[in-house]
N, C-alpha and C positions, 0 to 999 in steps of 0.2 A: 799904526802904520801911517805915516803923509798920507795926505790926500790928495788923490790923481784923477785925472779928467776921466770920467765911465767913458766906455766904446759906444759911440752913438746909436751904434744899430742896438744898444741894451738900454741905452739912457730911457729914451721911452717907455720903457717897461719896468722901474723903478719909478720914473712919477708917476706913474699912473696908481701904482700901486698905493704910493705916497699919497694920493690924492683921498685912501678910503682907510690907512694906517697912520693913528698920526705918531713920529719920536721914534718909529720901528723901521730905520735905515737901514740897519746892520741884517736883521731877521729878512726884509724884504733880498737885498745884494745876495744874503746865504742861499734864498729859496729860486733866487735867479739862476746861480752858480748853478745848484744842484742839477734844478732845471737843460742848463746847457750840455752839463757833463754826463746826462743820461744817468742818471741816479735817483734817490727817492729820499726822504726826510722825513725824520720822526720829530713831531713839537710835541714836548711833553712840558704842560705848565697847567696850572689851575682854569676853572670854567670861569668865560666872561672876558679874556683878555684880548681876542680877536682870534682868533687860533681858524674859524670858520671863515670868516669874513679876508684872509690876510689867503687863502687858497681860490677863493670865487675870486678876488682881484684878480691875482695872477692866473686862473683861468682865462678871465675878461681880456685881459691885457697880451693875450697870445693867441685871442679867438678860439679857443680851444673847445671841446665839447667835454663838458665837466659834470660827474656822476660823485654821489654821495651816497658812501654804507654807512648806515649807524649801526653798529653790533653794540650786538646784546648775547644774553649766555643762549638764546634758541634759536639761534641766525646758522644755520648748514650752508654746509660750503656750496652749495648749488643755490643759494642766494645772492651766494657772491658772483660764481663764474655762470651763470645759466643752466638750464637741462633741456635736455628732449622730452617733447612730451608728446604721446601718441595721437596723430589726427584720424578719426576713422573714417574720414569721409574719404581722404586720401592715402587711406590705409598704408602712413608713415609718418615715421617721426619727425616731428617739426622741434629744430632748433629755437628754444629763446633764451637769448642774451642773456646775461646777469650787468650787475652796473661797471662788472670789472672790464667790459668792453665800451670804455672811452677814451680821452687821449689825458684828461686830469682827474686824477680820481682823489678822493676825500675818504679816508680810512678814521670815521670819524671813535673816539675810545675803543680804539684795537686790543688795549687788555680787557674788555670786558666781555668777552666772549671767548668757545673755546680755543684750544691749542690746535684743534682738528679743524675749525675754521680758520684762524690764521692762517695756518698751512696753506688753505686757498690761496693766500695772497703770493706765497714764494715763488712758484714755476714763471707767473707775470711776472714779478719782478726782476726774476731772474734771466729770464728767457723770450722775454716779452711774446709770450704765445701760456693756453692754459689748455691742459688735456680735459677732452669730457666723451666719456664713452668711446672712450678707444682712440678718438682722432683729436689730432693737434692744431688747434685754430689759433693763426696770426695774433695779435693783438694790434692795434690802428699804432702810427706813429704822429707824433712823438706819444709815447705813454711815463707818467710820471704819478705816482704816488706819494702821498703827502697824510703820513698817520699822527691823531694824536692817542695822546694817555694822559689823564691827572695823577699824579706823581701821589694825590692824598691820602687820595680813598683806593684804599686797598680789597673792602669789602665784596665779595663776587667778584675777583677782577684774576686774571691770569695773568701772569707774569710772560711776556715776550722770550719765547728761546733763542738760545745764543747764533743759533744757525738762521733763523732769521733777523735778530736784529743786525748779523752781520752784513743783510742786503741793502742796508740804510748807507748811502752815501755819508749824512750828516747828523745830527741828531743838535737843538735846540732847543733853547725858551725865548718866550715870549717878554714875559715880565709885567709888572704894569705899567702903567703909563706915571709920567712924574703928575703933578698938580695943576701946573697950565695946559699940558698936553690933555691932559681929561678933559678940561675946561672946553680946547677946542672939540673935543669928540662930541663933547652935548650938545654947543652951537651948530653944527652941523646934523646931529642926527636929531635935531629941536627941528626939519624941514625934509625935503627928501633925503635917503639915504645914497649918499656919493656913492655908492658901487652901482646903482641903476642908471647914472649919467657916462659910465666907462666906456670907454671904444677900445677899440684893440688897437693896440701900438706897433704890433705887425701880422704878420697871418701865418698859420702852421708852417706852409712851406717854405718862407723866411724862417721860421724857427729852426726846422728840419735843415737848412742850408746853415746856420750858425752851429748847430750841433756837431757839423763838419770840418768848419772853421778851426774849432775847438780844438780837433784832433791834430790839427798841425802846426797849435803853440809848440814851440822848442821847451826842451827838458834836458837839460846839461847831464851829463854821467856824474858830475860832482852832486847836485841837484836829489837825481835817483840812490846816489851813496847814504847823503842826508837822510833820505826818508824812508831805507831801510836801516838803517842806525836808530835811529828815533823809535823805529817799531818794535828791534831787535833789542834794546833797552826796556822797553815797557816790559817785554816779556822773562827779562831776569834781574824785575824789580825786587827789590824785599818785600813791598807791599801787595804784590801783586800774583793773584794764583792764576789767572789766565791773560795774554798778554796781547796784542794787536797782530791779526792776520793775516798772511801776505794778500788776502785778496784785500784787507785795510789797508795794505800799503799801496797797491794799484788805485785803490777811491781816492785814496790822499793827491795821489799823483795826478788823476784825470780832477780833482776839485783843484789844484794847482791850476791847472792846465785853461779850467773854465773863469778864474779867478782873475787870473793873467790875461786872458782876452776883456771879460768884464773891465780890470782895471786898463782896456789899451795898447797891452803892451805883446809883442808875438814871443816873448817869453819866459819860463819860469821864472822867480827869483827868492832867495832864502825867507826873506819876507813872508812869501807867502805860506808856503809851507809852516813856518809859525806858526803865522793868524789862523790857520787850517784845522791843525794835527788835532787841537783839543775837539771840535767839534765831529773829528771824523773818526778817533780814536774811540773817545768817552765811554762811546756804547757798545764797545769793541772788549772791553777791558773789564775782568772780574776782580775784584778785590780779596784778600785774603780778609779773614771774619774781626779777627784782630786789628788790624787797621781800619774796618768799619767799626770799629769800637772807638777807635782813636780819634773818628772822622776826616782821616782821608779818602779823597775825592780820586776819582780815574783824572779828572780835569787837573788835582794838583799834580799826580804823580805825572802826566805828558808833561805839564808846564816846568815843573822840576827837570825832570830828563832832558829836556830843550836847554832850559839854563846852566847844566853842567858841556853840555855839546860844544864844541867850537864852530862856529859859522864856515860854510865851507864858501872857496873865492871859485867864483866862474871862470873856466879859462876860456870861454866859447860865449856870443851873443850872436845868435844869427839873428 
């Protein structure tokens, strides 16, 4: 896509980022996007690439209060969301927390624990509130989740169910870094480490007021045709046994929506939706067993789909 001027109330929060990521442009804008659009992101890439360090930024950089799970296969789901636990000197139950009550949470190798603890994490994600002994407690705003997985190792690791990987707004890599770009990560981390020098580039309630914003980019009917076409295609691929779900096409729609403000602009445009769909479909998408034979990717078969699509013309810019 050209390169467009960021909306300055976000600029800030991309250098800052940049300040502690070096060459991960694209990774940081995606975890911004999600961010705005009230969604969650799964980075799945190998250990060592930033993957930790690339969610404490963007903690830092929106003042946030940011909690980290590490699961493992003996982490219960009352490690995640909290319990009551009996006090008898005031002969009752006293609430405490789990780390799912912060406003950036760190879902650090979510496949490696079980499917009954994952589970913890859906009702937040979904509902932003978590049931514990009967009663429904809020969750702070903004709340945003950000899980990873290493794609390698398979060993003791669960595999993410479909029902929730479909709460992931986006799903990404990291990658490594090219050979200069390392270069600068060592000169820098050769002294203090730049995320302890970060300030926040704006503060919750600014967040919370962009998050709003958000909601009333423009979305053409041409726009919303697009991007249930694209979804309704994945799902009567040849390659394809399970296909992208309307609630995918609603995330597609609101990452537009946060994309479009990020890039500046108060409305959707074909463009983005593009640059979008693979990142928000991919994890949406089951392949049939035989085209994982062949090595096609969910990523080819969106990109495919888009390429046979004709572009749809706006007749509306508010």
């Amino acid at each position: 896509m050209a390169e467009q001027s960021l909306n300055p109330k976000v600029e800030g929060i991309i250098q800052n980022i940049e300040k502690v990521m070096i060459g991960k442009r694209e990774v940081a804008e995606l975890s911004v996007v999600s961010l705005l659009a009230g969604g969650h992101v799964l980075l799945e890439d190998v250990p060592g690439v930033g993957k930790t360090m690339m969610v404490k930024a963007l903690a830092k950089s929106v003042g946030a209060d940011f909690k980290r799970i590490q699961f493992t296969p003996d982490l219960l789901p009352s490690d995640v969301i909290g319990v009551s636990i009996y006090n008898p000197r005031e002969m009752e139950f006293t609430f405490r927390p789990g780390p799912i009550m912060g406003n950036i949470i760190l879902a650090d190798e979510i496949n490696r624990t079980s499917p009954k603890t994952q589970s913890a994490l859906l009702e937040g994600m979904e509902e932003s509130s978590v049931t514990i002994d009967g009663m429904t407690r809020k969750l702070d705003k903004p709340f945003f989740v950000m899980a990873t997985q290493n794609p390698i190792e398979y060993e003791g690791t669960y595999p993410l169910p479909e029902a929730q990987l479909d709460r992931f707004l986006l799903k990404m890599k990291m990658g490594y870094p090219e050979p200069e770009e390392e270069m600068e990560v060592l000169n820098r981390a050769q002294k203090n480490p730049p995320i302890e020098d970060l300030v926040p580039a704006i503060t919750l309630a600014e967040l919370i007021l962009l998050q709003e914003e958000v909601k009333d980019i423009f979305v053409d009917d041409t726009i919303k045709k697009y991007i249930v076409d694209i979804a309704h295609r994945t799902r009567i691929h040849a390659n394809v046994y399970l296909g992208a779900s309307p609630r995918g096409s609603i995330a597609l729609m609101k990452a537009c929506q946060a994309y479009a403000f990020l890039r500046g602009r108060s409305y959707v445009v074909p463009d983005d939706v593009q640059f979008l769909a693979p990142f928000v479909f991919s994890h949406r998408i089951i392949m049939k067993s035989e085209a994982k034979y062949e090595g096609v990717t969910p990523e080819d078969v969106v990109e495919r789909v888009i390429a046979r699509m004709p572009v749809p013309v706006q007749r509306l810019v508010r």
